[in-house]
Structure formats: structure tokens, C-alpha cells
C-alpha positions as CSV (number, residue, x, y, z in Angstrom):
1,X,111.9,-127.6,140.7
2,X,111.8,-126.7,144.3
3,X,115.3,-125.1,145.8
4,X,116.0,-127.8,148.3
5,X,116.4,-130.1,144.8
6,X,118.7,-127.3,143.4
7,X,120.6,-127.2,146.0
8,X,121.3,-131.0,146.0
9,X,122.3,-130.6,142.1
10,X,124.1,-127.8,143.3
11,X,126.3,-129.5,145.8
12,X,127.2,-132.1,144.2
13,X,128.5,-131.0,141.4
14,X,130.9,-128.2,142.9
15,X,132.5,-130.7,145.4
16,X,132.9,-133.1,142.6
17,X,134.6,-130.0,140.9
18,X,136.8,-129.3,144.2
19,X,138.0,-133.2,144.2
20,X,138.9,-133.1,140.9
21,X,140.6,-129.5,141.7
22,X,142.8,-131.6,144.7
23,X,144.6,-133.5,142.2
24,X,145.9,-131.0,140.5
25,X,147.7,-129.2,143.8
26,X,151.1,-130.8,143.0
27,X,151.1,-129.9,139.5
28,X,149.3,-126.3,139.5
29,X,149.4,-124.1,143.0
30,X,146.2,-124.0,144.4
31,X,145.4,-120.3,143.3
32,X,146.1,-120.8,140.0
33,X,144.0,-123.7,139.8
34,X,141.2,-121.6,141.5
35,X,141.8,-118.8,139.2
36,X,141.7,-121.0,136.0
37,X,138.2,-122.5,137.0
38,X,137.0,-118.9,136.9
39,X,138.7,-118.1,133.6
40,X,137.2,-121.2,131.9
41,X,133.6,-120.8,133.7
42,X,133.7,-117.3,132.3
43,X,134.3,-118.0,128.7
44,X,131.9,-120.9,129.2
45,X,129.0,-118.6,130.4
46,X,130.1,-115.3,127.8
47,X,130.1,-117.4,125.0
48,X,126.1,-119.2,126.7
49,X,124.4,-115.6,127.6
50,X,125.8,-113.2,125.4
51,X,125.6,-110.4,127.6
52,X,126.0,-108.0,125.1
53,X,123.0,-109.1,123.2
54,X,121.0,-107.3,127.0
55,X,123.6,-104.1,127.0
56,X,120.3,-102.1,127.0
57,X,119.1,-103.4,130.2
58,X,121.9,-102.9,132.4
59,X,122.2,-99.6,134.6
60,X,125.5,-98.1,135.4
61,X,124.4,-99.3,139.1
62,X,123.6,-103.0,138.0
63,X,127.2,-103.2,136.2
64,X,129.3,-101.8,139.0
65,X,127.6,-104.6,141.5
66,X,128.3,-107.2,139.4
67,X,131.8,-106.5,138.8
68,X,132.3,-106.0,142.8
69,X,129.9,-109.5,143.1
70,X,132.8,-111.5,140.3
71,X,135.9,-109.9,142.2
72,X,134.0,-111.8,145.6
73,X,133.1,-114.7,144.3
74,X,137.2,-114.9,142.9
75,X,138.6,-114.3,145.8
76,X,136.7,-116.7,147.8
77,X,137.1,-119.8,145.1
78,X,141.0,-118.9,145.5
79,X,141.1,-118.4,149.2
80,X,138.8,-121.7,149.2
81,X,141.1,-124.0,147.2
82,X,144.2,-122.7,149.1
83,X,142.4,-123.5,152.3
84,X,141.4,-127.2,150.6
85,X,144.7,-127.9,149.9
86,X,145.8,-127.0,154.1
87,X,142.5,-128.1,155.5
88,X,140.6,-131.5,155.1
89,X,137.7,-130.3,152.7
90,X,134.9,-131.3,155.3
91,X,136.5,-128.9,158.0
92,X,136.9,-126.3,155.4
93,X,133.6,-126.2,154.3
94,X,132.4,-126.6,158.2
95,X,134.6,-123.2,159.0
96,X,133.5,-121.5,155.4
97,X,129.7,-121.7,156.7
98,X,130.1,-119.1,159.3
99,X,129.3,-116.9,156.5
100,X,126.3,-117.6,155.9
101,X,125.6,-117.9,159.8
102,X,126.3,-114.5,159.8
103,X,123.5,-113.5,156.4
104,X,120.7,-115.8,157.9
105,X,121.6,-113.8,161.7
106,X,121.5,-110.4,160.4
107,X,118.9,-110.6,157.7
108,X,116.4,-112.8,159.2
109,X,113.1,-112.4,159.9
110,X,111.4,-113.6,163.2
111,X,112.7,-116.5,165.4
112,X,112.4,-119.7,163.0
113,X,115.3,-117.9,160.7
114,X,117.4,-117.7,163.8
115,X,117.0,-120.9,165.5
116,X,117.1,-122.5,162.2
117,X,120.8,-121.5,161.2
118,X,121.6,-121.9,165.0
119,X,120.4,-126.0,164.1
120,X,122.1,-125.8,160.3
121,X,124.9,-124.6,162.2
122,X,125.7,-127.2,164.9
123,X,124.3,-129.9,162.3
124,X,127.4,-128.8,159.5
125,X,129.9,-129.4,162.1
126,X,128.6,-132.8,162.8
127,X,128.3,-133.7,159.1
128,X,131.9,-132.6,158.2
129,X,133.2,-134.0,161.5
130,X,135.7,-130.9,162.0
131,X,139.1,-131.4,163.3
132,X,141.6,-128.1,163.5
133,X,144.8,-131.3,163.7
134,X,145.6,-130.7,159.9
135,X,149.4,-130.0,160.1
136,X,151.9,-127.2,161.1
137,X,150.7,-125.3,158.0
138,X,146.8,-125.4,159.6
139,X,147.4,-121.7,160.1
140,X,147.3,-121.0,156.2
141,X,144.1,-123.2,155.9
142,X,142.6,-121.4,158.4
143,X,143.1,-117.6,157.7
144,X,142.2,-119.1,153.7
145,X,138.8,-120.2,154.8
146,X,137.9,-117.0,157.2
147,X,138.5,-115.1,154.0
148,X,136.6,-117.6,151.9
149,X,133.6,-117.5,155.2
150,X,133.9,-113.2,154.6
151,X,133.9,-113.6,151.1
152,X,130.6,-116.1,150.7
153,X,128.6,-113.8,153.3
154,X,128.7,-110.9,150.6
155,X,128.3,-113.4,147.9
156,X,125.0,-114.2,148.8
157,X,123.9,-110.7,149.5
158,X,125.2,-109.2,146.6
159,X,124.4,-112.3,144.5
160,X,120.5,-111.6,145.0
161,X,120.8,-108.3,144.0
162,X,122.7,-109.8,140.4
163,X,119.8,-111.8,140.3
164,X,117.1,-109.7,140.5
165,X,118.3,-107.8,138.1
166,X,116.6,-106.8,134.5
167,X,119.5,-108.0,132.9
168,X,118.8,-111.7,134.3
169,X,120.7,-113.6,137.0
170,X,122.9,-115.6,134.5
171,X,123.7,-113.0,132.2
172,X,124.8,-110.8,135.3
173,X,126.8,-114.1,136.6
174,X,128.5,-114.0,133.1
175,X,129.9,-110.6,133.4
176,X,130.6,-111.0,137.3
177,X,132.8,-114.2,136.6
178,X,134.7,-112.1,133.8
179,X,135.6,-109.1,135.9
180,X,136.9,-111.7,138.7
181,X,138.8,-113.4,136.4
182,X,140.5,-110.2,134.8
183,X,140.9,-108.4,138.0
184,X,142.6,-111.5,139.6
185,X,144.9,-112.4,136.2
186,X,147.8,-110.2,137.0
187,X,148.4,-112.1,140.6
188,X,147.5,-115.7,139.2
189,X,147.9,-116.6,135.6
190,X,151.8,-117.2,135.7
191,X,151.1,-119.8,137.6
192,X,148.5,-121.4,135.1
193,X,151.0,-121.9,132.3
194,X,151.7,-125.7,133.1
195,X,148.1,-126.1,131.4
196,X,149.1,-124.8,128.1
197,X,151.8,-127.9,127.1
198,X,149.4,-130.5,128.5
199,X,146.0,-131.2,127.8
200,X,145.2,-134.0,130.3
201,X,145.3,-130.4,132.6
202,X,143.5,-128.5,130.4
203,X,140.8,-131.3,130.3
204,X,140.3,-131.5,134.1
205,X,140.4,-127.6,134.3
206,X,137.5,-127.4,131.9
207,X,135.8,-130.2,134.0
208,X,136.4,-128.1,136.9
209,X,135.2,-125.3,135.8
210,X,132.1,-126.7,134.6
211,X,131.3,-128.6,137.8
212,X,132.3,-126.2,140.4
213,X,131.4,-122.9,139.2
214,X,128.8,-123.0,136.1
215,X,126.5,-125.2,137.0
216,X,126.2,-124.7,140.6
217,X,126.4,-121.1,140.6
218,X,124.0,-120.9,137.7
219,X,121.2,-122.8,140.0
220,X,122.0,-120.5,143.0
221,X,120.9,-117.8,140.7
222,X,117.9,-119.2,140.0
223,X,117.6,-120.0,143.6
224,X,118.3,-116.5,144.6
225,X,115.6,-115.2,142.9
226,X,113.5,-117.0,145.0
227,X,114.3,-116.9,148.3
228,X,115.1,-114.7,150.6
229,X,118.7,-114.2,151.5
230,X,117.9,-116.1,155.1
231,X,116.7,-118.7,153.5
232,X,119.6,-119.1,150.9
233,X,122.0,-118.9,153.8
234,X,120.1,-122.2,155.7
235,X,120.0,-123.8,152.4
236,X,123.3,-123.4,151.9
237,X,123.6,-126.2,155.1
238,X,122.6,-129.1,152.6
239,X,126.4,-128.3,150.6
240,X,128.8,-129.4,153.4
241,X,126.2,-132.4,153.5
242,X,127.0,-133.3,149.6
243,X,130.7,-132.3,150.6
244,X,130.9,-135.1,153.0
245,X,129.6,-138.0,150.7
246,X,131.7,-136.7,148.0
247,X,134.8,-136.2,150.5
248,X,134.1,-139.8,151.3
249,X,133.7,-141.3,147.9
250,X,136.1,-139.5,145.7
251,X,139.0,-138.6,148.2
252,X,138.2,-141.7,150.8
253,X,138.0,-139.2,153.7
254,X,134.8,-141.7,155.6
255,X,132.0,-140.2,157.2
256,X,131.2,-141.3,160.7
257,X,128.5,-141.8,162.7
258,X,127.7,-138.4,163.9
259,X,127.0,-137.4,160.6
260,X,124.0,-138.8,160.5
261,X,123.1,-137.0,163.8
262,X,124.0,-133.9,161.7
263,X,121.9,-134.5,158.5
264,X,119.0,-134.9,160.7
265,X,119.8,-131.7,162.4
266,X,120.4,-129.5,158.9
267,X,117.1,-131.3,157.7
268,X,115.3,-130.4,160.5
269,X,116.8,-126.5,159.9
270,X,115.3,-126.6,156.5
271,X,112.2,-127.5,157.4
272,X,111.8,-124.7,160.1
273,X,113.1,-122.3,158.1
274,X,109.8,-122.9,155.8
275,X,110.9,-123.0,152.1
276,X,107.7,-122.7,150.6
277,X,108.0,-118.8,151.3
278,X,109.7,-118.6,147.7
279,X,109.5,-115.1,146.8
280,X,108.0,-114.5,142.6
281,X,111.1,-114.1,140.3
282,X,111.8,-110.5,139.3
283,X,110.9,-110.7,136.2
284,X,107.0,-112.0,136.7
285,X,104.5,-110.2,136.0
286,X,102.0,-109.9,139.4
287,X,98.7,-111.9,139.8
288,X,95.5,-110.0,138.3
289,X,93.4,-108.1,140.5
């Protein structure tokens, strides 16, 4: 399936997730919801991959990165849902991409990687139509996300090395999302208790979870062993794309017109970026001589 495809998937089901995840803001405090979607998505991948089962092919090495990789990716789903719930999610997720702006700038190759995020760039702050005029707490919202935009540029470095791994790209996601959920527990999990006397809650944290951390994450590890990390960061441009249709269907927040100015433009960035460079998966064996 080629990345681009993924990446749809990808998108749609983690915004989905973070919709769902707004509801819940005056029941649960933002953090704790963020930091239950990483519990759940943990025992939901452990109890899939069975990482024990591959304790042979992980190197003292491989384990410390994906412990430092699950203590990333927790702090920026936390620092993303208490921006969410101070930010509109388009601006957010419009803010959050300097990140990746930063990967594809530093780690790209030629000219086409740099004038391409430069276009995915412009083209994400046209799609999510970004306005600072959120309220007087905007300031929260906005330190959250630069934390979150910090947080995802590691991510996706030290989510290709997980991937490439022996161990596999799942299997090391499995273990990542554990360590971030028991390094984060002792800050966050008091605030989680209102999910043990209800299970409406409990229901839409497991939905959460699901949508917004195992299956999209899951595909970006496939991805990731594909691509290089410039290219993840430009493909990264289609998810404030799938953030804006869900922003506008699920949580009525309407798209206008220079969004479709913008589509064209992160389009246009994939395209020049050429995504049929995939790089072979780790774990395949080279072409005969």
C-alpha cells in the first residue's frame, strides 16, 4: 500500500481519536485523558506483539531508544491534548508541524526536500486556517503545542530508528508506549480515576486509544521503514489536512475557502518530494547479484 494511502488511514483515525478525546475535557483534565490513551494503547499493543516472545533480538542499545522514543511520544500526546483543549485543533496541529519543518530542513537531501516542506509548510497553515484569537488562556495552548512541535521532531527521528530495528517496528512501539505510560503514571493517573465508576468513560477511552495511538502509530511504523525521515516529515503535511475535515465534521469547526488553496499546495509538496524513493524495510533480504 503506498505511504501517501497510510498516511490518509493514518490521519483520520487519530483526529477522529482527538474529537472523541474533546469531549471528555470537562469530565477528565486533559492530561489524564492523554495519558489514559497511552495506558490503554499500551496494553492493547503488549497483549498484540508479545514482545517478550523477541527478548532475544533486542540490544541493550535498541531497548534504551525505545524507552527514551515512548517517554516522547507521551509527553507530546499530553502536551498535544492540553494544547487541544486551549487551541482550536486546526491551529494546533498548524503550530505542532513546525516539528517536522525542522526534520525535513535538517535531514534533507538536495533542494526538492527543502522547497517541498517550505510548500507543505505554507499549505498546513492555509488548510487549518490558523488564528492565535483563542482566549486569555491562548498562552497555555501555545507553550503546550511548542512542546508537542519539540516533541514530534524527535519522534520521527527516533521513531525510524525503533523501526528499523531487529526486534520489528511494532514490537518496539509496544514497549516504547509502556515505558511512556509508566514513566508518566506518577504525574497523571490520579486524575484518571473518574474512568473507573463509569464505563461510558472507559468505553470512549478505549476508543481513543485505539484511534489515535494504535492504529495510526502502528502505520507510521510501517511507514518509517520506508522512507526517509524527510520524507516522513512532508508526509506528515497530509494529517492537518485529515484534521481539518474531521475538525469540520465531528466538532463543526468549517473549513473555508483557502483550504482548498492549501491542499493543493501540500499535494503539490508530496509530489516534489518524490515518494517513490521508498527505502527496502530492514528486515529484506537484498536483490541477487
Amino acid at each position: 500500500m503506498p505511504a501517501p494511502l497510510l498516511f490518509v488511514l493514518s490521519g483520520l483515525t487519530q483526529y477522529l481519536g482527538a474529537a472523541l478525546a474533546v469531549g471528555l475535557f470537562g469530565t477528565i483534565a486533559a492530561s489524564s485523558v492523554a495519558w489514559l490513551r497511552i495506558a490503554v494503547a499500551a496494553v492493547v499493543l503488549l497483549v498484540w506483539r508479545r514482545p517478550w516472545r523477541s527478548r532475544g533480538l533486542w540490544t541493550r542499545p535498541q531497548l534504551r531508544t525505545a524507552v527514551v522514543f515512548g517517554v516522547v511520544l507521551a509527553v507530546m500526546n499530553v502536551a498535544f491534548y492540553v494544547a487541544i483543549d486551549h487551541l482550536p485543533l486546526g491551529t494546533a496541529v498548524s503550530i505542532e508541524f513546525l516539528g517536522p519543518v525542522a526534520v525535513a530542513a535538517v535531514t534533507g537531501h538536495g533542494w526538492r526536500d527543502r522547497v517541498g516542506i517550505a510548500i507543505a509548510a505554507v499549505g498546513v497553515v492555509l488548510l487549518a486556517g490558523v488564528s492565535l484569537d483563542a482566549g486569555p488562556d491562548a498562552v497555555v495552548g501555545l507553550v503546550a503545542i511548542g512542546v508537542a512541535a519539540a516533541c514530534w521532531a524527535a519522534y520521527i527521528l527516533l521513531g525510524r530508528r525503533v523501526a528499523r530495528a531487529a526486534s520489528g517496528g511494532i514490537t518496539g512501539l509496544s514497549v516504547a508506549m509502556a515505558a511512556g505510560a509508566v514513566v508518566l503514571a506518577p504525574f497523571l493517573v490520579a486524575g484518571a480515576a473518574p474512568v473507573l465508576h463509569d464505563a461510558r468513560l472507559a468505553a470512549l477511552v478505549v476508543a481513543i486509544a485505539v484511534c489515535s495511538s494504535v492504529i495510526p502509530y502502528a502505520l507510521e511504523q510501517v511507514v518509517l521503514r520506508r522512507v526517509r525521515a524527510a520524507t516522513f516529515a512532508v508526509l506528515l503535511a497530509m494529517l492537518p489536512a485529515t484534521a481539518a475535515v474531521v475538525g469540520a465534521v465531528v466538532l463543526g469547526q468549517v473549513p473555508h475557502g483557502l483550504e482548498v488553496v492549501g491542499l493543493l499546495l501540500v499535494s503539490g509538496a508530496i509530489v516534489l518530494t518524490g515518494l517513490d524513493r521508498e527505502e527496502p524495510a530492514a528486515d529484506e533480504a537484498p536483490p541477487p547479484a
